[in-house]
N, C-alpha and C positions, 0 to 999 in steps of 0.2 A: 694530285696530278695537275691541278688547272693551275695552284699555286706554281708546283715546280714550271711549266710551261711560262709562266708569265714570269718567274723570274730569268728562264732562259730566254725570252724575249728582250726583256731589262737588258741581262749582261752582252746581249749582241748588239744592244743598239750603243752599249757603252765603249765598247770596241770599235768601233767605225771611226774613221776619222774624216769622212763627209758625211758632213751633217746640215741642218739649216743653219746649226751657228757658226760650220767653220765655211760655207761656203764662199764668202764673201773675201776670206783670204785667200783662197785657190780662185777668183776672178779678178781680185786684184794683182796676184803671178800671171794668170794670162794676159791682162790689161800691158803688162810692161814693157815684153816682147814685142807684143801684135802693134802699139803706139811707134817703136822704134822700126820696124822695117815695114810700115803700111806704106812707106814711100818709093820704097824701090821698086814695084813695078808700074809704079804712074809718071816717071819723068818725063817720058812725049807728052804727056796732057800738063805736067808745070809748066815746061817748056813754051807748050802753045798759046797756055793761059795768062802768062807772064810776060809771054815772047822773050825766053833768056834762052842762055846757050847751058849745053849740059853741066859744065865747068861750075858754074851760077846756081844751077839746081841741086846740085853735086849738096851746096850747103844744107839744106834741107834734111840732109842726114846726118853730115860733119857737126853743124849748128845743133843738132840735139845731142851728139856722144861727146862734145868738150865738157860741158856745163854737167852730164851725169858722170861722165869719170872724176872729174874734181871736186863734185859734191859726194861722189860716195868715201872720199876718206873722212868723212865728218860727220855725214847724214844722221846717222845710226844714233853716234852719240848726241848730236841735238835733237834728236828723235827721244833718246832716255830723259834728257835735262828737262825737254818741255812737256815732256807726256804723248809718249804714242798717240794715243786717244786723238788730242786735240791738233801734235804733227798731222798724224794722219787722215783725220777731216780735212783740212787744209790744203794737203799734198792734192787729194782727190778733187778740191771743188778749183784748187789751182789750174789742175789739168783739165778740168772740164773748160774753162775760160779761157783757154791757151788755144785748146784745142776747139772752139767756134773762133777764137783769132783767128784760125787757120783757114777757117768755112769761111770768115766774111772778108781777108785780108784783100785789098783793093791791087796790092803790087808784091813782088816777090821779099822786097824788105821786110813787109808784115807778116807774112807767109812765116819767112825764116825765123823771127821775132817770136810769132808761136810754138812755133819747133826749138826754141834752144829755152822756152817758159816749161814747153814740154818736158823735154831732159833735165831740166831744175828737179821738178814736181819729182820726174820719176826713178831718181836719186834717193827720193825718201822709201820709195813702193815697199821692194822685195825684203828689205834689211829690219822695217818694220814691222810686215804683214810675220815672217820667219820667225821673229822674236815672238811675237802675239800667238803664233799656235803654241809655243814653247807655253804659254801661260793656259790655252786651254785642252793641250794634248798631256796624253799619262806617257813621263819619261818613256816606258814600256813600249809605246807605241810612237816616238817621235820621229824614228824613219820614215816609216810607213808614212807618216802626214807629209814630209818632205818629201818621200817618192810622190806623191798626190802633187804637192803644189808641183815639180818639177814637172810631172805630164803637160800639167796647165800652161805652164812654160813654154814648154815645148810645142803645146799645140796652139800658143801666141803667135808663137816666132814661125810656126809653118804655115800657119793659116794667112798671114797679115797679107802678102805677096798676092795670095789668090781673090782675098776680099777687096782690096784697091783693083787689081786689075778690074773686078765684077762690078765696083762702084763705076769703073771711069767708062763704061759702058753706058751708063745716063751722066753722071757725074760724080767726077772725083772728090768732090767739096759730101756726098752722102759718108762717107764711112769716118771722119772725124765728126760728123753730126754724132754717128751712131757711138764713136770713141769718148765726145762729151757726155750723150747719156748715159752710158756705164758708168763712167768716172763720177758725175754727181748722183747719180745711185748708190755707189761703193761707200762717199763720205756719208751716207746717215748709217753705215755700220761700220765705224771705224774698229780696231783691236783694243783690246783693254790697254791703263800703263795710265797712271796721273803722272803731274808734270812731280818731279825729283830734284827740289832746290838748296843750295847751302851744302850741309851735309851729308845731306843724304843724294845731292847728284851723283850720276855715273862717273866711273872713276877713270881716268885715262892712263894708268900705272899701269893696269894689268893688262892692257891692249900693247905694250911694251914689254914682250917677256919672248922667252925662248920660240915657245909654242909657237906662239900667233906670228914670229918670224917663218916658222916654218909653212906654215898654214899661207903666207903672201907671196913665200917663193915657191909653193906650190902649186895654190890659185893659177900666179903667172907664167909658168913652164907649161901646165895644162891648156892654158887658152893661146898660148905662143905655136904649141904644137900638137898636140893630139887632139883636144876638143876644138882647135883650133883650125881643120884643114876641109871644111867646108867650102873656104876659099879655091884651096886648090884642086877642090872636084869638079867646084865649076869650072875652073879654067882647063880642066883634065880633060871634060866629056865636051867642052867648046873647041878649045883648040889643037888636040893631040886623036879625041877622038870622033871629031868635026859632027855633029851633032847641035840639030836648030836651039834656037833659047825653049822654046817651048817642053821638048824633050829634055833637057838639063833641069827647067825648073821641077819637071814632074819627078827626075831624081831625087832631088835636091829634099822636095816636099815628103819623099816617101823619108831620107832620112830622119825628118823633122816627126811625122809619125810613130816611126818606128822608136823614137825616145817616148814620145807620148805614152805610147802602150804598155814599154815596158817600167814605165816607172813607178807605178804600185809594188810592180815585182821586186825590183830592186830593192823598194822603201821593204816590203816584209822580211827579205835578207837581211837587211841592215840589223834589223831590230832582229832578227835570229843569230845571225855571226858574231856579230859585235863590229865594230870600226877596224878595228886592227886586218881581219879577214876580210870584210868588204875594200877596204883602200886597197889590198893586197890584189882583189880576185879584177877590182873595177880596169885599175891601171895599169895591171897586166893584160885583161882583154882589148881595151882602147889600144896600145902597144900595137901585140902583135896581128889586131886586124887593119889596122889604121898602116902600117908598114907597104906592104905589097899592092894597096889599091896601082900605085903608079907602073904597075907593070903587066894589069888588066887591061886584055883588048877589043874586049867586047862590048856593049854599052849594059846587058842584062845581068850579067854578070858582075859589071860594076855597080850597078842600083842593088843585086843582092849585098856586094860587098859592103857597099856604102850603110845601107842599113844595120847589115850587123854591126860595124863599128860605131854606128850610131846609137842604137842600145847600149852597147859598152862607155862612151860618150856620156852619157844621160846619167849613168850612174857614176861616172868619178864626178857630174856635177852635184849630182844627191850627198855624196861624202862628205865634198867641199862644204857647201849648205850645213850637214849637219854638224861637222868639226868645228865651223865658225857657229853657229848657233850655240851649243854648248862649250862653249872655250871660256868665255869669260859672262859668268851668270849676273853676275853685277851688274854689265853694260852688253847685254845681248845685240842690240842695235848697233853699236857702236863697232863691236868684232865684225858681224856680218856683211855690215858697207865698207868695212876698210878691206876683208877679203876681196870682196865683190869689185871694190877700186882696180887693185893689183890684176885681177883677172879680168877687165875692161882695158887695162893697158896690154898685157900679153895680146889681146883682141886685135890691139890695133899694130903690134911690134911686129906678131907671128908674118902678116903677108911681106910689111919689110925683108925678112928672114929669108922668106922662102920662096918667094917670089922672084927674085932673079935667079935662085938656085932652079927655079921649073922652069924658067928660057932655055936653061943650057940640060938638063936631064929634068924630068918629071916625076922618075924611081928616086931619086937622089933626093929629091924636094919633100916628097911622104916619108922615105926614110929618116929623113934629118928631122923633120916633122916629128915622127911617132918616137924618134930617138928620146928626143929632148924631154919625152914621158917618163925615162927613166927616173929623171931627178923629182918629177911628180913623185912617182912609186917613194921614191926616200922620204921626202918631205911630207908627203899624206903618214903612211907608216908611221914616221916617226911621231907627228903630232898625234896621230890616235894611241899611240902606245902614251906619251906625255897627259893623255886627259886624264882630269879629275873625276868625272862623273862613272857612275858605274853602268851605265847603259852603254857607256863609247868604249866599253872595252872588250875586250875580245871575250866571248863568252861563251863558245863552244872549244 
């Protein structure tokens, strides 16, 4: 009895997919987010610190997402070539350097100089750290890790907003301190992967194939429109349903939660359905909740709406992750940043899009929005029905 007990002990702790050794990849998913939007609620305090106009400040954000959109079509695979391992120490003590630039920068130049060293560094993060659980997660279970880091994701991206604002209460220059000692914490655990030279580098052929076309115009129809319309809830509950910033942020955050939570759930779906069923069930719910927000006129009712679609949200990003994760096993790195590319541009194309369509109607703007999810739905589909592996395929 004490035997069988302790070997049920064993095989529970083999299942888990937070652990002490994978923590450090689900911190560094959170790290990537929370670095990228820790700025957006302290611009009065750049502004004043700097003395510059918003316009000026504006860079601080713009100056980190050029440098990580154009380094994730590469990242990954220089990430294979030189060794995760020692990429990824680097990336990390990068960021920590970049980001006390930013603590001790004397003028708004230097400022922004750390913020676009920022976005460099964390071009490497997610596409590395994704690969690295793929080496210490059981196929069996590689949703589930994925739902896992995507919480942490998510509760980067919602927390970052709230933790600036509480910095800039003593000072703004505290939560890049705090952002540097994560970061040079994170490089004395970097993910396994020696560097791969000559022959045995990562191959850039199989990143060039049907699949991973579909997987890009995927990615980017996703983040153009349906995972994409964060934007225009804010500007929904601002200006259509005249509601202070502080009440929009607190929507906003609950959507950001609401991914948070459900994203174990999703990861254990995943790994029970297969891909083919989860792309099917995630981009149909994103769809048809994401549709109808613009015709909600209540502000309670919108924060339940927004959540629910936010859930659904969180899980076509899990898909995405785990499609590019196992799509090309040769150059995991190298799939996952060029995904991650394509879906950082749809980020920035979607408000283009849809944003003059919500001047003139705001149902019109969510529906064109959650429309353009349709060609997700194909494109996810199809590349999980095109996988190799047997874990991404439909299995119930």
């Amino acid at each position: 009895m004490v035997i069988q007990r302790a070997a049920q002990r064993s095989a529970g702790r083999a299942d888990r997919v937070l652990t002490r050794e994978t923590l450090p990849y689900y911190l560094g998913g959170f790290l990537g987010p929370f670095g990228t939007l820790v700025v957006i609620s302290i611009y009065p305090e750049l502004r004043q610190s700097f003395d510059a106009s918003t316009g000026q400040v504006n860079w601080a954000f713009s100056g980190y997402m050029i440098p990580l959109a154009v380094l994730l079509l590469v990242s990954g695979t220089i990430g294979e070539r030189f060794g995760r391992r020692r990429v990824t120490r680097l990336t990390f003590l990068g960021y920590a350097a970049a980001s006390m630039l930013c603590v001790l920068a004397p003028s708004l130049g230097w400022f922004v100089t750390g913020r676009v060293l920022q976005g460099a560094c964390n071009a490497f993060v997610t596409p590395l750290l994704i690969a690295g659980l793929t080496e210490v997660i059981a196929p069996a279970r590689l949703g589930r890790a994925i739902g896992v880091f995507s919480s942490f994701q998510a509760a980067g991206g919602a927390l970052a907003p709230l933790a600036g604002g509480l910095a800039a209460l003593v000072d703004w220059r505290l939560v890049f301190v705090l952002v540097a000692v994560v970061a040079f914490g994170l490089s004395t655990r970097p993910p396994p992967g020696e560097p791969r030279p000559a022959a045995s580098a990562p191959p850039i052929r199989p990143l060039l194939t049907a699949r991973m076309a579909l997987l890009w115009i995927g990615s980017f129809t996703a983040a153009a429109g349906p995972i994409g319309v964060g934007v225009l809830v804010g500007l929904y509950l601002r200006d259509v349903l005249d509601v202070g910033s502080s009440v929009a942020g607190v929507v906003l955050l609950l959507g950001g939660l609401s991914a948070m939570v459900f994203g174990p759930t999703w990861g254990r779906l995943l790994d029970a359905w297969g891909a083919v069923r989860a792309c099917a069930v995630a981009t149909v719910g994103a769809i048809v909740l994401t549709a109808p927000i613009g015709l909600i006129a209540r502000v309670p009712v919108t924060a339940l709406a927004w959540m629910a679609a936010s859930a659904f949200v969180g899980f076509v990003v899990i898909n995405i992750q785990n499609l590019a994760a196992i799509a090309v096993p040769d150059n995991r790195g190298g799939a996952l940043s060029s995904v991650l590319a394509f879906r950082f541009i749809g980020h920035a194309v979607g408000p283009l899009l849809w944003v003059p369509v919500f001047e003139t109607s705001a149902a019109w703007a969510f529906a064109g929005a959650a429309a353009l999810g349709t060609i997700t739905f194909a494109t996810l589909v199809g590349a999980a029905m095109r996988s190799a592996e047997p874990h991404a395929r439909l299995t119930g």
